[in-house]
Every structure is written in C-alpha cells, then in structure tokens.
Residue frames relative to the residue before (quaternion, step in Angstrom):
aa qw qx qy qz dx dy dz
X 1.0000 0.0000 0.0000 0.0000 0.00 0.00 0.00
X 0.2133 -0.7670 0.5816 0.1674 3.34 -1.20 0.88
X 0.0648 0.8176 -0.5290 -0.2180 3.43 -1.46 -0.33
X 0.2058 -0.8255 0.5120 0.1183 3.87 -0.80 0.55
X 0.5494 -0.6324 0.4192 0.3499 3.19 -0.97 0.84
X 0.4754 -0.7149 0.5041 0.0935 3.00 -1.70 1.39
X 0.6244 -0.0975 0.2707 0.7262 3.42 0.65 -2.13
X 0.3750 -0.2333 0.8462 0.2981 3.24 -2.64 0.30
X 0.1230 -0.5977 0.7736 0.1708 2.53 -2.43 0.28
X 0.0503 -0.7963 0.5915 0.1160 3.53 -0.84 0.57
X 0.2934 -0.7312 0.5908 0.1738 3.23 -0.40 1.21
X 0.2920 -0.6772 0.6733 -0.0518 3.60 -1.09 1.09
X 0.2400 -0.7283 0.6196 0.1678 3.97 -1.31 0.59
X 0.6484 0.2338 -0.0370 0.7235 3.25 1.80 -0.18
X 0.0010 -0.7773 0.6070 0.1653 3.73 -0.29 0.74
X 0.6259 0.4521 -0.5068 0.3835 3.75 0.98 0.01
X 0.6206 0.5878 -0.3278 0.4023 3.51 0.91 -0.35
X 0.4687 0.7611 -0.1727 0.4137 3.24 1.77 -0.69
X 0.7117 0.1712 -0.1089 0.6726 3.24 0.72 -1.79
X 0.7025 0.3831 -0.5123 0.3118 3.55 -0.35 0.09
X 0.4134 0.6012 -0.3761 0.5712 3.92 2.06 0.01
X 0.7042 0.5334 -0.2179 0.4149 3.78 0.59 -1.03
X 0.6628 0.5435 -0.2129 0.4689 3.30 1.21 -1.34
X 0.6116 0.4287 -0.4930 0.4463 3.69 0.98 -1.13
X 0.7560 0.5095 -0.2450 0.3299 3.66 0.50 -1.24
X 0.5249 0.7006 -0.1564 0.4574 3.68 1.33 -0.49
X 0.0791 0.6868 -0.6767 -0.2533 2.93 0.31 -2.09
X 0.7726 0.3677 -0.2885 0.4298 3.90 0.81 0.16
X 0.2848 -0.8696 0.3901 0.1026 3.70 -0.53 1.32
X 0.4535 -0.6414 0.5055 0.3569 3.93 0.11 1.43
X 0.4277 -0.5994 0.6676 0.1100 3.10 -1.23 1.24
X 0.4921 -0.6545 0.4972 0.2868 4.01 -1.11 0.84
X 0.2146 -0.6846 0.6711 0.1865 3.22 -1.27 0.86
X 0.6808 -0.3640 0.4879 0.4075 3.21 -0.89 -0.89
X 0.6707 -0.3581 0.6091 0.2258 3.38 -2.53 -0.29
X 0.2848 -0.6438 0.7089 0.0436 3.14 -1.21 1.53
X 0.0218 -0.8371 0.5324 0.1240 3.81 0.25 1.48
X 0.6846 0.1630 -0.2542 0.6634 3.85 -1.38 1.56
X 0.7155 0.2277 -0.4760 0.4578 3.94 -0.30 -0.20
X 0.6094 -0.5345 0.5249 0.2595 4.26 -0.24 0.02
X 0.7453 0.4435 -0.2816 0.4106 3.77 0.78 0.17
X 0.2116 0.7077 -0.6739 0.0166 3.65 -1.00 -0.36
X 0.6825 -0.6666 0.2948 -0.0541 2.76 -1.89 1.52
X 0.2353 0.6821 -0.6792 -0.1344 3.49 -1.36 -0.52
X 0.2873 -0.7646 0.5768 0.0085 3.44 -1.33 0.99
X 0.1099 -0.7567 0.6389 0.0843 3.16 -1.68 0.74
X 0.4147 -0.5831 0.5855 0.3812 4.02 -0.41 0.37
X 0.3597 -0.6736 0.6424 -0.0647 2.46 -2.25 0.84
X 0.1074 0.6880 -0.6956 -0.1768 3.76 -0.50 0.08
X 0.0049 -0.7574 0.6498 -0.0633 3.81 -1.25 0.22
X 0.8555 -0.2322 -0.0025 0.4627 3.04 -1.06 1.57
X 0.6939 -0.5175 0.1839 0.4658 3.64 0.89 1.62
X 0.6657 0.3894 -0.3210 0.5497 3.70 0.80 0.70
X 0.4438 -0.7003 0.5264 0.1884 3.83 -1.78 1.34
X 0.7246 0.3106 -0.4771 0.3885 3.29 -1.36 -1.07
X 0.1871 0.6112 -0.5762 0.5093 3.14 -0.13 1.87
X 0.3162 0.7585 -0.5531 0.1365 3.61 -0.93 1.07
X 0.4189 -0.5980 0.6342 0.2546 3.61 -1.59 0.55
X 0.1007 0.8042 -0.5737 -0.1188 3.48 -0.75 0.91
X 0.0581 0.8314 -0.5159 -0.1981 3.71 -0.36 0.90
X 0.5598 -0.5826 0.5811 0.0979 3.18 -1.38 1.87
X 0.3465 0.7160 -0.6040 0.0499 3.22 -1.92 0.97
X 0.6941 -0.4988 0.2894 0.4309 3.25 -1.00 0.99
X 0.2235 -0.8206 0.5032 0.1529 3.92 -0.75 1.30
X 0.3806 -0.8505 0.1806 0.3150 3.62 -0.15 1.17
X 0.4439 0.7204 -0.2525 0.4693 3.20 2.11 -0.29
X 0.7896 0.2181 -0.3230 0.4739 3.14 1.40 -0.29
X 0.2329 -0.8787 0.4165 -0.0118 3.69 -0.33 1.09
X 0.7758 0.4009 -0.0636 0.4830 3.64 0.27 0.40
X 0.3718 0.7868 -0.3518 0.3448 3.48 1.45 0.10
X 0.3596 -0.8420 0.3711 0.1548 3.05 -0.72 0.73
X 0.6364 -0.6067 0.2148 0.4251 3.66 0.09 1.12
X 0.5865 0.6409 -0.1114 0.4825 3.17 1.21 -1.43
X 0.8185 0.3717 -0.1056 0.4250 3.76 1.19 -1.16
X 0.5799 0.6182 -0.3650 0.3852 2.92 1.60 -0.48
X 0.7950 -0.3845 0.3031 0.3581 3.44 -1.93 0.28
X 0.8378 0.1119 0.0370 0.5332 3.75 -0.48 0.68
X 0.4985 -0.5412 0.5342 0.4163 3.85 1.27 -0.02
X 0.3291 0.8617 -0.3730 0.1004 3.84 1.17 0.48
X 0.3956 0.7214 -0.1762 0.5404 2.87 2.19 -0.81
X 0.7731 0.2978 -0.3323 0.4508 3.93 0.31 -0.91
X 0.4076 0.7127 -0.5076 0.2614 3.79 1.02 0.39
X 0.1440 -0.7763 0.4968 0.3603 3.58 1.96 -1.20
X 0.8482 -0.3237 0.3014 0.2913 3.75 -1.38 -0.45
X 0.8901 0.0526 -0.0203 0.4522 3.37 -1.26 0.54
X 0.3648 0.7109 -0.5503 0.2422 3.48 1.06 0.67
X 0.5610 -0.6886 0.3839 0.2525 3.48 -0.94 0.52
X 0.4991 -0.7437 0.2686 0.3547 3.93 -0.47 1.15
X 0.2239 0.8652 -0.4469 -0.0403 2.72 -0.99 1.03
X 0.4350 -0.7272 0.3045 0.4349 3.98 -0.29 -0.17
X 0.6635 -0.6636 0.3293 0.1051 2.45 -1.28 2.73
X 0.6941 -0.1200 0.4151 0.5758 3.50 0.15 -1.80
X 0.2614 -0.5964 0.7119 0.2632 3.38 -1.65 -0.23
X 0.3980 -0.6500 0.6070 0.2250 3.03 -1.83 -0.04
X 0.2048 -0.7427 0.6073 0.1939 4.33 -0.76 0.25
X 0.2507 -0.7826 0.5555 0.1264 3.49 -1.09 -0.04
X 0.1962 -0.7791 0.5649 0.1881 3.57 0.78 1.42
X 0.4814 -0.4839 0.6034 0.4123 3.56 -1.70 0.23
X 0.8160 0.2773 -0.0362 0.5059 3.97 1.30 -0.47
X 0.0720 -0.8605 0.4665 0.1917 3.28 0.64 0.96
X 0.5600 0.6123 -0.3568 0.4292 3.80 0.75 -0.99
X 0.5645 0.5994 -0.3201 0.4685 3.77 0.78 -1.65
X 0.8734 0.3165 -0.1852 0.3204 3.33 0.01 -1.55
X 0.4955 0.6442 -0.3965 0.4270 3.22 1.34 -0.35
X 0.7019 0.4571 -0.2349 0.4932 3.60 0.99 -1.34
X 0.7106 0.5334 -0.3232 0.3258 3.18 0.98 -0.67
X 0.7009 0.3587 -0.2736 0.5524 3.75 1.58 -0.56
X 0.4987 0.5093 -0.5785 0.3965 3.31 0.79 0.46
X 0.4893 0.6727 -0.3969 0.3879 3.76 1.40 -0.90
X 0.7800 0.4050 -0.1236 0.4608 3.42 0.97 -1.34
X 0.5025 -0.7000 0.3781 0.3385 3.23 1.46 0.26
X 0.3814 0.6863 -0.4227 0.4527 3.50 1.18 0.81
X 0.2374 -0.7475 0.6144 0.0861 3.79 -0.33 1.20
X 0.0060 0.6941 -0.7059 0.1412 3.65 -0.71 1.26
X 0.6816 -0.5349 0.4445 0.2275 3.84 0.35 0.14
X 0.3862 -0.7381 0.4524 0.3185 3.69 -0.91 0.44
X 0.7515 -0.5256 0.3460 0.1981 3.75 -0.85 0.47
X 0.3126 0.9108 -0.2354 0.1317 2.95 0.61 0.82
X 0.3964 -0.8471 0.1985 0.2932 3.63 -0.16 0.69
X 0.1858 -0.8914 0.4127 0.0221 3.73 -0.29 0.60
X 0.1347 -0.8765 0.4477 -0.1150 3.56 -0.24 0.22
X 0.3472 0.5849 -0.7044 0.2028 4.30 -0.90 0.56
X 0.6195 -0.4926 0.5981 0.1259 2.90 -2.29 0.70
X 0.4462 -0.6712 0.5623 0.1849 3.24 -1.41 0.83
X 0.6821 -0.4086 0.4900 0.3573 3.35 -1.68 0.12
X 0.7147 0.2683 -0.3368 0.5512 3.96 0.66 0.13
X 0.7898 -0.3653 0.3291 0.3666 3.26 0.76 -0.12
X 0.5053 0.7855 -0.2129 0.2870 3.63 1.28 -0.74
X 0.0870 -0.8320 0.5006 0.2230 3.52 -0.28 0.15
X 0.0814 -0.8250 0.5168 0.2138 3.51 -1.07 0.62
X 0.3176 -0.7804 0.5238 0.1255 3.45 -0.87 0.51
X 0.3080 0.8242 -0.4612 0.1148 3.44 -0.74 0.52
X 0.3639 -0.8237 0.4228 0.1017 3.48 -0.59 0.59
X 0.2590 0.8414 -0.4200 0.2203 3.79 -0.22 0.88
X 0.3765 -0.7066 0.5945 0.0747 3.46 -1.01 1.68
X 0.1724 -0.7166 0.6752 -0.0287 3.75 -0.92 1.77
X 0.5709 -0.4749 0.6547 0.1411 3.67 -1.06 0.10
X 0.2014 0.8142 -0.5442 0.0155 3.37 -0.86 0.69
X 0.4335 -0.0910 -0.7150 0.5410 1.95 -0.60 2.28
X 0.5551 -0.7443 0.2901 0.2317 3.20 -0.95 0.69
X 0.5810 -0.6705 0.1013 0.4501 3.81 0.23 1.09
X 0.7956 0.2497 0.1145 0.5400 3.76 -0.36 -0.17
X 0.4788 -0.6348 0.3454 0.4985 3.76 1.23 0.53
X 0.5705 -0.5289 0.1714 0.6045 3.93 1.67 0.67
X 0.2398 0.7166 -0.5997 0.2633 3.83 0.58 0.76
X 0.6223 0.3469 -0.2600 0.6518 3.60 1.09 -1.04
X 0.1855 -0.8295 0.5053 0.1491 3.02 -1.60 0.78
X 0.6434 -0.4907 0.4266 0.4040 3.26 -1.43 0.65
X 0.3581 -0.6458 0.6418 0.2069 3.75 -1.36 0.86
X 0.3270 -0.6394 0.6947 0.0390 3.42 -2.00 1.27
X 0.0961 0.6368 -0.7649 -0.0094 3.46 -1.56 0.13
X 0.0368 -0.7075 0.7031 0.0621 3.70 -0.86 1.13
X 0.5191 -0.6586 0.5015 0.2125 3.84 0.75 1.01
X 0.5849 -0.5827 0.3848 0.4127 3.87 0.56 0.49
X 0.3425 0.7148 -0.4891 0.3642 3.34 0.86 1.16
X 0.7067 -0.4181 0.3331 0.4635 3.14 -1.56 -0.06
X 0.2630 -0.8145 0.4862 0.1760 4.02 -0.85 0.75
X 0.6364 -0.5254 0.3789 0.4188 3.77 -0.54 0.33
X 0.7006 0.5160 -0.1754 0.4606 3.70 0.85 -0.64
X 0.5168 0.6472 -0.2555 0.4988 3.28 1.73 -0.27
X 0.6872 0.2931 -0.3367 0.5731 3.48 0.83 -0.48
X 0.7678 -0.4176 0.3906 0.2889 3.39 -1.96 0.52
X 0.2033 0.7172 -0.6179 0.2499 3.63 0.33 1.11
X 0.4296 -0.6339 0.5736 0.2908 3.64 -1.22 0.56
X 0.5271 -0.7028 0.4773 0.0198 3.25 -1.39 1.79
X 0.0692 -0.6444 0.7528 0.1154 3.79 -1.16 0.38
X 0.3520 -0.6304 0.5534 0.4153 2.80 -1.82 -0.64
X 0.3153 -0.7546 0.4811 0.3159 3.72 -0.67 0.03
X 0.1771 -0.8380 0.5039 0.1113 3.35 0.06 0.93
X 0.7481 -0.2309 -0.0144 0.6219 3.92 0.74 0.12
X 0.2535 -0.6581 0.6947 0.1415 3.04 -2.04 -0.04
X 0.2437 0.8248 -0.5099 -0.0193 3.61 -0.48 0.57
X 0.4989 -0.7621 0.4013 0.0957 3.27 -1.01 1.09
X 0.1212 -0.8001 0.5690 0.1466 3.94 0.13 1.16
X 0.4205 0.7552 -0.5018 -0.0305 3.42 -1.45 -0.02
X 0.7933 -0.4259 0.2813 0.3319 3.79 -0.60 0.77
X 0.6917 0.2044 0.0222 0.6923 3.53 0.87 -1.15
X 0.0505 -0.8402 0.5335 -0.0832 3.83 0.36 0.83
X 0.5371 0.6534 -0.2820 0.4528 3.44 1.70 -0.58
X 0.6457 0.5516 -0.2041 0.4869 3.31 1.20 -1.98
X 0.8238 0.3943 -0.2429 0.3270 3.40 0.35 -1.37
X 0.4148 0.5912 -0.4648 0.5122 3.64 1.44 0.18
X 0.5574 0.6874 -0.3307 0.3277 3.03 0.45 -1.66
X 0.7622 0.4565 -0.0986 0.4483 3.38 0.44 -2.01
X 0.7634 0.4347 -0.2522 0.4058 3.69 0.63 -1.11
X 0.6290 0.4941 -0.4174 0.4312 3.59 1.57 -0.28
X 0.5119 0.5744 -0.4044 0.4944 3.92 1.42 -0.62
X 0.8207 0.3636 -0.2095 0.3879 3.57 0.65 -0.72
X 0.3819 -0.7689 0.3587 0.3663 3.52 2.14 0.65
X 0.5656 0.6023 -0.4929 0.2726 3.19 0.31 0.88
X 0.4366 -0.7642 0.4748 -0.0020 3.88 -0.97 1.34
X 0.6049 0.3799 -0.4851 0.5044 3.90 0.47 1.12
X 0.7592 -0.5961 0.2451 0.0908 2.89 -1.60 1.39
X 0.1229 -0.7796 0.6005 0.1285 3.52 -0.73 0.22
X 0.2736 -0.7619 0.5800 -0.0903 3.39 -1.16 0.95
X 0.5019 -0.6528 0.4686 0.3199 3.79 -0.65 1.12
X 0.3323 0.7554 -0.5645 -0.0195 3.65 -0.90 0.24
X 0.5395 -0.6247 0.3888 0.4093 3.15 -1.17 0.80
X 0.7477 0.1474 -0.2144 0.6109 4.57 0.68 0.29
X 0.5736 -0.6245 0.5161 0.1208 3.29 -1.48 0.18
X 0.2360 0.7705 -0.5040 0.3108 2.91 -0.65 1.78
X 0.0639 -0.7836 0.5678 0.2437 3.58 -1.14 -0.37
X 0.0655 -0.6976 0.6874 0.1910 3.55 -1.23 0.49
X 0.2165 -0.6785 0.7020 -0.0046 2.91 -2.28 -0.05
X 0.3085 -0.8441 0.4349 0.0560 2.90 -1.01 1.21
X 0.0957 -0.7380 0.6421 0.1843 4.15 -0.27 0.51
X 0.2709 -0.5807 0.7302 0.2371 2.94 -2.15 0.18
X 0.1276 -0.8562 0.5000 -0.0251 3.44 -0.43 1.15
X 0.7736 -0.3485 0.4311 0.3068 3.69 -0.95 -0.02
X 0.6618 0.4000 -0.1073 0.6248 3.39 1.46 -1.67
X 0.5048 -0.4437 0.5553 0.4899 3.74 0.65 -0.53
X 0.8814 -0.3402 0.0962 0.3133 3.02 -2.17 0.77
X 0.0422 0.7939 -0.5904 -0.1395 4.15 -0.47 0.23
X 0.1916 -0.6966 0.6660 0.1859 3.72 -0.86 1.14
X 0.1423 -0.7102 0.6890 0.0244 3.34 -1.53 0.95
X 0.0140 0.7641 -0.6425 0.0563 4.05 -0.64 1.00
C-alpha cells in the first residue's frame, strides 16, 4: 500500500489575521474554504504542487466565530484543546492511502492507532459540497508528526477548484523517537523523512513569489 500527501494544516488563532499574515510573506492570498459545521473551525486554502504532482493543499485551520461552545474534544482535529492566543503553527498533515479501510486494518495489525473512519463533510464558498472520509488519532499521533488518513471517495478534491498554487519544496518530520515514527509511516506506505528532535513537530518549506517561506 501506498500513500501521498494530501494537506499541511496550520492551525491559526485568527484565520483572518492568518491569511492576510501569509499573504504579506507569500505574495499569495488562501482562497476561502468553508465551515467545519459542529466541529468549531473553518478554513482557507492554498494549492500545492510536490515532488512534480497536485491535489496538494495548505489548509490554515481556525476557531469559526459562529460557532461558539464546542467542545475541545469535538472540535476539528482536537483543535479546541490548543486554548487561546497560541502562536501559528503546523498542527498535523493529512496522507491519502490508495486504501483507506486496508490501511486502517492494516495498522491496527501492527498495533498502530490511526482512529476509526469516519465521515465528514462542509460546503464551499459557491455552494458545493465536499465529502470525504478520514480516520484522526485521538490524541493526535506523534504530537501530529504521523498523519491522519483521507479518502475523498472519487469526489471532488479541495485542489480542484481555482485556488492560488505554491510550491512545496520539502516536508520534514521532527520527533524524539525518530525510529518509532518511521517505523509507523512505512506501515502506513508513506515516504518523507524523519529527523531526531528533542519535541515533536513538522515543518515545511514553500517556494513563493517572495522567495523561500519556512512554515513549523
């Protein structure tokens, strides 16, 4: 089994303050997504190209103000247990197994906790609905170094509509036990690097308009 990277997430305390922060440093402004309805979040996106291939995207996540009262526990991605005024940064990522079910069964075989399958769903800025299915960890794996798994069921994909493109010039994946988290990303077929570090994290690199932009 294989898998390829879907989205970054950057988790944002302010997603309007966010993209208009990105944009000075970019020169490119994340096109609105939509409302995470009941989970406490909603979106804006940038495309991706990566290692000469699309459906590829930056999503940066933030607390939606219409929705008030969410429980930490309920929110998108466990966004809620981050609390206030924390400083942006990138949450987790997402893969795209060629088999999302398979791989589930297959890292539970290996004693790898990837979460149950679940469906999810929000509406676009024209009106659109996406659909898509995806198994998160809870707590998120590896302080989110391991990523959560996607399945858009041969639907329409975030990267499909007319969003403005970077490039992603790497991803690398920091974490104490650098051994474990290989370990985990090869069971889940997945092919970017991991690096000792003394905490848990990932960064990423764009090519932008402005020149090179690191994002951690």
């Amino acid at each position: 089994m294989t898998a390829v990277l879907d989205h970054l997430v950057l988790a944002v305390p302010d997603l309007d303050e966010a993209v208009r922060d990105l944009a000075g440093r970019t020169g490119v402004v994340a096109a609105p997504g939509g409302s995470h309805p009941g989970r406490g979040t909603r979106n804006a996106l940038l495309g991706l190209t990566w290692r000469g291939g699309s459906r590829c995207y930056l999503e940066l996540l933030g607390p939606d103000p219409e929705q008030v009262g969410v429980p930490p526990q309920d929110t998108m991605l466990g966004f809620g247990r981050l609390g206030r005024g924390f400083a942006p940064r990138l949450h987790t990522w997402a893969v795209r197994p060629s088999d999302l079910d398979a791989t589930v069964r297959t890292a539970r075989e290996a004693g790898i906790e990837v979460g149950e399958a679940v469906a999810a769903s929000r509406a676009t800025p024209s009106g659109d609905r996406l659909a898509w299915r995806l198994a998160v960890p809870d707590p998120l794996g590896f302080g989110g170094a391991q990523p959560f798994l996607i399945d858009w069921q041969g639907t329409a994909h975030p990267s499909d509509a007319e969003l403005p493109v970077l490039e992603l010039l790497g991803v690398e994946l920091r974490h104490p036990d650098a051994d474990a988290l290989a370990r985990v990303l090869r069971v889940l077929g997945v092919d970017v690097p991991v690096v000792q570090a003394p905490q848990a994290g990932l960064g990423a690199r764009l090519g932008t308009p402005r020149g090179p932009v690191e994002l951690g």
